[in-house]
C-alpha positions as a Markdown table, in Angstrom:
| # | Residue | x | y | z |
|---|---|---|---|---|
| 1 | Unk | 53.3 | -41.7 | 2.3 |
| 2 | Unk | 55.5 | -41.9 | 5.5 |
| 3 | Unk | 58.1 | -44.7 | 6.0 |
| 4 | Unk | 56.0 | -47.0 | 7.8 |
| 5 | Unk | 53.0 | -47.2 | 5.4 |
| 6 | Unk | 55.1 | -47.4 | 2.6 |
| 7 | Unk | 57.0 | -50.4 | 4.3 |
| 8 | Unk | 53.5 | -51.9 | 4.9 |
| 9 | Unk | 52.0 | -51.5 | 1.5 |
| 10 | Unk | 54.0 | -54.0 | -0.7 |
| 11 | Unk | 52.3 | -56.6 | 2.0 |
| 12 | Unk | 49.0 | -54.9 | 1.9 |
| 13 | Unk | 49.4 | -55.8 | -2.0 |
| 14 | Unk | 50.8 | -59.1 | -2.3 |
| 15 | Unk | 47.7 | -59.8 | 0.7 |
| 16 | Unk | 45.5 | -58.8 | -1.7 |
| 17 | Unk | 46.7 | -60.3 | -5.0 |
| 18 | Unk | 46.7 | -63.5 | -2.8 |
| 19 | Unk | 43.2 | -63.0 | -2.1 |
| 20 | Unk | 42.2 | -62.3 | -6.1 |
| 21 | Unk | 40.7 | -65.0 | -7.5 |
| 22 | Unk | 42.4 | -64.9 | -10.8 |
| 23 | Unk | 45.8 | -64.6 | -9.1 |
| 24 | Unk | 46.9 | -67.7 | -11.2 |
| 25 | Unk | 46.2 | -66.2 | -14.4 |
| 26 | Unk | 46.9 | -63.4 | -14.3 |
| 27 | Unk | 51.1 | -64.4 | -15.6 |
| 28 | Unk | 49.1 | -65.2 | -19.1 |
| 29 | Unk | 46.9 | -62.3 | -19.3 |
| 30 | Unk | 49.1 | -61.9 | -22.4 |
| 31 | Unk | 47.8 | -64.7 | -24.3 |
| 32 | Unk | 44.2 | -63.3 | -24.2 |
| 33 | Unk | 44.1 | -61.6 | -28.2 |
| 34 | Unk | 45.0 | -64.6 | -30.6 |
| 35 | Unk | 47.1 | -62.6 | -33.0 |
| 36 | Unk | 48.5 | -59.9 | -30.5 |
| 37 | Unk | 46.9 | -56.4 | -29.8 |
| 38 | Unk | 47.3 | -54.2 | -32.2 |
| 39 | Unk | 45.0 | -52.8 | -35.2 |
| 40 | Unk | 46.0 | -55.6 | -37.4 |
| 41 | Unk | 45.8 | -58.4 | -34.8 |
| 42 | Unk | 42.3 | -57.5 | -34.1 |
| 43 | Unk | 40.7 | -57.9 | -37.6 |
| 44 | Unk | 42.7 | -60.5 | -37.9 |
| 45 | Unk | 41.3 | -62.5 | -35.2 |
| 46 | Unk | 37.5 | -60.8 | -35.8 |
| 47 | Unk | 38.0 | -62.2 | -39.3 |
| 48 | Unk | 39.1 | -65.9 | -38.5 |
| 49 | Unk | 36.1 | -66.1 | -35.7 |
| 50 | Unk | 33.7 | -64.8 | -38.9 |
| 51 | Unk | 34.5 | -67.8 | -40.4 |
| 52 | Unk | 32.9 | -70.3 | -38.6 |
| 53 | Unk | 29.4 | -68.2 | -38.4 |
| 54 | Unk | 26.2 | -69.4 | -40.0 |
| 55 | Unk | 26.2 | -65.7 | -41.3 |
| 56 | Unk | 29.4 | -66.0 | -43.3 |
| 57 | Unk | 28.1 | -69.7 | -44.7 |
| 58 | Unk | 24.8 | -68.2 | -45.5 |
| 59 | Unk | 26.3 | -65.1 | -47.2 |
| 60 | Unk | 28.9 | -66.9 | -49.1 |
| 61 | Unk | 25.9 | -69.5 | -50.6 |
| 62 | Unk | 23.6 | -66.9 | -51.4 |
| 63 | Unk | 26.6 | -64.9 | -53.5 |
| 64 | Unk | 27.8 | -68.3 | -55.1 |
| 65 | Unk | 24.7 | -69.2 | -56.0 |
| 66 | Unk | 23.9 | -65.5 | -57.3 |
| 67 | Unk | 27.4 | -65.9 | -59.6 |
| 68 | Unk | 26.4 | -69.4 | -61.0 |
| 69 | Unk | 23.1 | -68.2 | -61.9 |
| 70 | Unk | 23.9 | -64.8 | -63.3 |
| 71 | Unk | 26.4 | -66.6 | -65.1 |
| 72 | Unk | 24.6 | -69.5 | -66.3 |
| 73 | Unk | 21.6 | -67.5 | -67.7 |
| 74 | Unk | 23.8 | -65.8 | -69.9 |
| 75 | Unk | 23.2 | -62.1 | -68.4 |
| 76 | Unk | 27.2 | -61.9 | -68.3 |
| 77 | Unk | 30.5 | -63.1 | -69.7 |
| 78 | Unk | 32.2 | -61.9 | -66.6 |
| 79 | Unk | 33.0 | -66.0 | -65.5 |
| 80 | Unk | 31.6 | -68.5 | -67.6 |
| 81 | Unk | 31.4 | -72.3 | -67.2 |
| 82 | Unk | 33.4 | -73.8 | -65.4 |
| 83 | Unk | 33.8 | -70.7 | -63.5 |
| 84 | Unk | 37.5 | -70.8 | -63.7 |
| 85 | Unk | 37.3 | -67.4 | -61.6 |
| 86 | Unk | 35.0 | -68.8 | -58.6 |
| 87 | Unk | 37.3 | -71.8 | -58.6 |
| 88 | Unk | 40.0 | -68.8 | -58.1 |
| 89 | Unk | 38.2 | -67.3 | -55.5 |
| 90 | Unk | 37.7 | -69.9 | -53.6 |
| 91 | Unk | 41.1 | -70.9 | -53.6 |
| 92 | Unk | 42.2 | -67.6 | -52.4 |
| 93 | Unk | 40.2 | -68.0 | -50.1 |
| 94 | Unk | 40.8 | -71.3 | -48.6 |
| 95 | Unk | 44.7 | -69.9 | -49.0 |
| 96 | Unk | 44.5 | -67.0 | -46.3 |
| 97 | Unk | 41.1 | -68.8 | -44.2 |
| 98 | Unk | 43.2 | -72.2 | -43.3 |
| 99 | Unk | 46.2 | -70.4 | -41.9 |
| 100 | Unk | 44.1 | -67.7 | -40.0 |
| 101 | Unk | 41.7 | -70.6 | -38.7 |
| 102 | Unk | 44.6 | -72.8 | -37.3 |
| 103 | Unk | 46.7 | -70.0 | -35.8 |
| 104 | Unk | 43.5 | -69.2 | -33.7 |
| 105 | Unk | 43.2 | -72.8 | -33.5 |
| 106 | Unk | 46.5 | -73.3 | -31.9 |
| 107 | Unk | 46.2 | -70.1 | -29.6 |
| 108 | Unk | 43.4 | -70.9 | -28.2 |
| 109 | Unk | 45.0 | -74.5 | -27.3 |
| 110 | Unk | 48.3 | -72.9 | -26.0 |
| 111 | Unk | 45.4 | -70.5 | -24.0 |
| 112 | Unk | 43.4 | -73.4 | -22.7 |
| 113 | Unk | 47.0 | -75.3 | -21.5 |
| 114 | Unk | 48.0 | -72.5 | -19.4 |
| 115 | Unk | 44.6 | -71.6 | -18.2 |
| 116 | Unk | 44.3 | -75.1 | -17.3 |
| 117 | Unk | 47.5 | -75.4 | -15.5 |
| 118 | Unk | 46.4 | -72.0 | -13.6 |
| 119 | Unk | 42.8 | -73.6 | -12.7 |
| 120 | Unk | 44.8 | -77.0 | -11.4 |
| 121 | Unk | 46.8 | -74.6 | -9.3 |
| 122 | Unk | 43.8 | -73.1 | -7.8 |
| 123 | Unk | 42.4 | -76.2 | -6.9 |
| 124 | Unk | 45.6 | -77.1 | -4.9 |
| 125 | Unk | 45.8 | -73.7 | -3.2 |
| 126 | Unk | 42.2 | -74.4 | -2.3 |
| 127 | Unk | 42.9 | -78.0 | -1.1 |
| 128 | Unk | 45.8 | -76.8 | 0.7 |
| 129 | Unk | 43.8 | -74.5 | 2.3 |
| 130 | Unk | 41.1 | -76.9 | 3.6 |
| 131 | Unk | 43.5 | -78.6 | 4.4 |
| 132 | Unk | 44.8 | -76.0 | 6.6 |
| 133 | Unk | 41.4 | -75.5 | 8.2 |
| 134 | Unk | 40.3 | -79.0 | 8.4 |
| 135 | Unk | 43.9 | -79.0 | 10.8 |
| 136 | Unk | 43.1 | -76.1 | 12.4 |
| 137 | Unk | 39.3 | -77.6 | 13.4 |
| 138 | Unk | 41.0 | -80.5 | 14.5 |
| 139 | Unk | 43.6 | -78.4 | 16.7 |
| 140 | Unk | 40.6 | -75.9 | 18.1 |
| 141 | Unk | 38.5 | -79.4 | 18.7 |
| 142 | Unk | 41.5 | -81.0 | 21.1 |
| 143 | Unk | 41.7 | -77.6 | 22.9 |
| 144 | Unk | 37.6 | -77.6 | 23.5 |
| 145 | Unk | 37.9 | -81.2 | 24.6 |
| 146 | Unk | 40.3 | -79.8 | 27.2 |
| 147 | Unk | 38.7 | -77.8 | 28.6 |
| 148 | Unk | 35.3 | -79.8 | 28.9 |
| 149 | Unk | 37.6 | -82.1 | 30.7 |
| 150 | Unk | 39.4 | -78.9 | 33.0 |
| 151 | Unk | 34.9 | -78.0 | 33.3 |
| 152 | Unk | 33.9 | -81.2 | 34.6 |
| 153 | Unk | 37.1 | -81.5 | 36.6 |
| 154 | Unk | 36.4 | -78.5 | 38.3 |
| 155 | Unk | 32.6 | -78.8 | 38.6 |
| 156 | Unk | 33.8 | -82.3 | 40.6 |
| 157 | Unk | 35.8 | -80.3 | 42.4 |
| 158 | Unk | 33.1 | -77.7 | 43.4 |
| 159 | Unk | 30.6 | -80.4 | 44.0 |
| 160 | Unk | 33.1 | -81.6 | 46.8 |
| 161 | Unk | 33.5 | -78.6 | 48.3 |
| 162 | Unk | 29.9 | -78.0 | 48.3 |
| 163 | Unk | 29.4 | -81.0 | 50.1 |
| 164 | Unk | 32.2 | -80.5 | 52.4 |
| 165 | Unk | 31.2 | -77.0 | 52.9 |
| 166 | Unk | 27.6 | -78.4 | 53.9 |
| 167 | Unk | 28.9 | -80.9 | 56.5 |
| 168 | Unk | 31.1 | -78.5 | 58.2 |
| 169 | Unk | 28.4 | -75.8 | 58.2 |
| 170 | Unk | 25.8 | -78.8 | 59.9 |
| 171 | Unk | 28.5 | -79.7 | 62.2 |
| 172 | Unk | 29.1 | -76.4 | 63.3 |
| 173 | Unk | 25.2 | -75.7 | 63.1 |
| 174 | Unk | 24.9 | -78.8 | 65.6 |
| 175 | Unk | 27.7 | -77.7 | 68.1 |
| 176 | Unk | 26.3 | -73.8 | 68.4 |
| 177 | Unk | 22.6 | -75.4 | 68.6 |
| 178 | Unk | 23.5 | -77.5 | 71.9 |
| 179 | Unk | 23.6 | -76.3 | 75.4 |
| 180 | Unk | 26.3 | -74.0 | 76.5 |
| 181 | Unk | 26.9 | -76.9 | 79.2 |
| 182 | Unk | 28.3 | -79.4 | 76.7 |
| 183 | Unk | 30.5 | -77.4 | 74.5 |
């Protein structure tokens, strides 16, 4: 790349990001995974979003009710009333769920904040530029009104001369059209 496109392309960029609509959140593209990026992160956050699904709740009644009644019917030993071991399950449960569903919880707030605070700039870049049109209609207008005015100044002016023209070119008409006697 010569000197003076590679002068020209920083401007050719920052023209561009200006023009990309997501130019304002792009500085917290980094708070897009809840947990971070990496193997962990990613189950992590798969597993807290699980959670909340009709097809964990579903699941998760359909195996409870499977233990109570296995249990209850005497076909094991493996946890018997008061399903001391359930109760255990559950708790462990609840002990790793409740962290996981508030750190996404909070992430996603921290996400909405900034992406909200991105969207409100937007909106004034956006009013600024209407803004910036609205001024330059206005400026474009005054010019257009000028010349309307320089139009219907000149059309008075032509008009005049018309007319002027016309009574000069009778006059003259009337002097060449008499007798050579009375010139």
């Amino acid at each position: 790349m010569s000197d003076a496109n590679h002068k020209h392309a920083p401007l050719h960029e920052a023209k561009a990001n200006a023009d990309h609509h997501y130019r304002f959140h792009m500085p917290h593209v980094h708070l897009s995974s809840v947990f971070g990026d990496d193997w962990f992160a990613l189950k992590a956050e798969s597993f807290a979003r699980f959670f909340g699904t009709p097809t964990f709740l579903i699941a998760q009644t359909v195996i409870v009710a499977v233990w109570i009644a296995v249990n209850m019917l005497g076909l094991t030993k493996f946890d018997v009333y008061p399903f001391i071991l359930l109760n255990l399950a559950f708790s462990l449960q609840a002990a790793y769920a409740a962290p996981l569903i508030l750190l996404a919880q909070t992430r996603q707030a921290d996400r909405d904040k900034v992406h909200a605070d991105a969207d409100a700039r937007h909106r004034e870049d956006l009013a600024l530029a209407s803004e910036q049109r609205q001024v330059l209609a206005a400026r474009q207008t005054e010019q257009l009104a000028a010349l309307l005015e320089q139009n219907t100044q000149l059309t008075a002016m032509t008009k005049q001369m018309s007319e002027r023209i016309e009574a000069l070119t009778l006059e003259l008409h009337s002097k060449l059209a008499q007798p050579n006697g009375n010139a």
